[in-house]
Residue, then its C-alpha position, 0 to 999 in steps of 0.5 A: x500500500x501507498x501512503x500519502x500526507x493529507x495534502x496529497x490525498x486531498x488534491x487526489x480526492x479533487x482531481x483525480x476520479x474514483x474510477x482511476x484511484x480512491x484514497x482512505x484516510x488511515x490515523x493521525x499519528x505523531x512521528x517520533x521526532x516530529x512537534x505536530x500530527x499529521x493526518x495519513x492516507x492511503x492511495x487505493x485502486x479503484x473499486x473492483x471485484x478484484x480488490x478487496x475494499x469495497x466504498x462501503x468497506x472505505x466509509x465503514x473505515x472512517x467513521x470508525x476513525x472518525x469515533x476512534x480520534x473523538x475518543x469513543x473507541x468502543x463504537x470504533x471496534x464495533x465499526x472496524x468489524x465491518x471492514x473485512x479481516x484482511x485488511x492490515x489498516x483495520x488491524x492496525x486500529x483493531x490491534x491498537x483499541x484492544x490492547x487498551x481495553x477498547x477505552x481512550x487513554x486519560x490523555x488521549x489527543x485524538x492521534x496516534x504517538x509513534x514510538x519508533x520511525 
């Protein structure tokens, strides 16, 4: 998969037609090193019986996300099983929300701190 930052997926999404790609935001993270989150994306081919995520499987994603950066990671987990269990981005979240007993952390900001590069 390709990742991309939120400028990139924007002007994607405004000049480029879903027949030729799609683009699916993926978290918010915080690079180590880095002062100010940012959001990624991830560039996907168009929909086809020949790939995996359907739109549905798209929409699905980020409005777990959506519930997952408000802090309501219980809805969050609900969502990402409408995702199909393939797809290593849902894992990622997925992975993430149990290890915290699908509760936000005290001090959760809304994105991801990553601990390595």
């Amino acid at each position: 998969s390709l990742l991309i930052d939120e400028t990139t997926a924007q002007r994607i999404k405004a000049e480029v037609p879903t027949e030729i790609a799609r683009v699916r935001r993926v978290a918010k993270v915080l690079p180590l090193g880095m002062k100010k989150p940012l959001m990624v994306s991830e560039l996907l081919p168009p929909e086809s019986p020949d790939f995996l995520l359907t739109n549905q499987h798209v929409q699905a994603y980020e409005k777990a996300l959506d519930s997952f950066q408000d802090g309501n990671w219980g809805e969050a987990f609900r969502l990402l099983h409408q995702v199909p269990a393939e797809d290593r981005v849902k894992d990622f979240l997925t992975v993430l929300i149990a290890q915290h007993g699908r509760t936000a952390p005290p001090d959760w900001s809304g994105y991801i701190k990553l601990a390595e590069k």
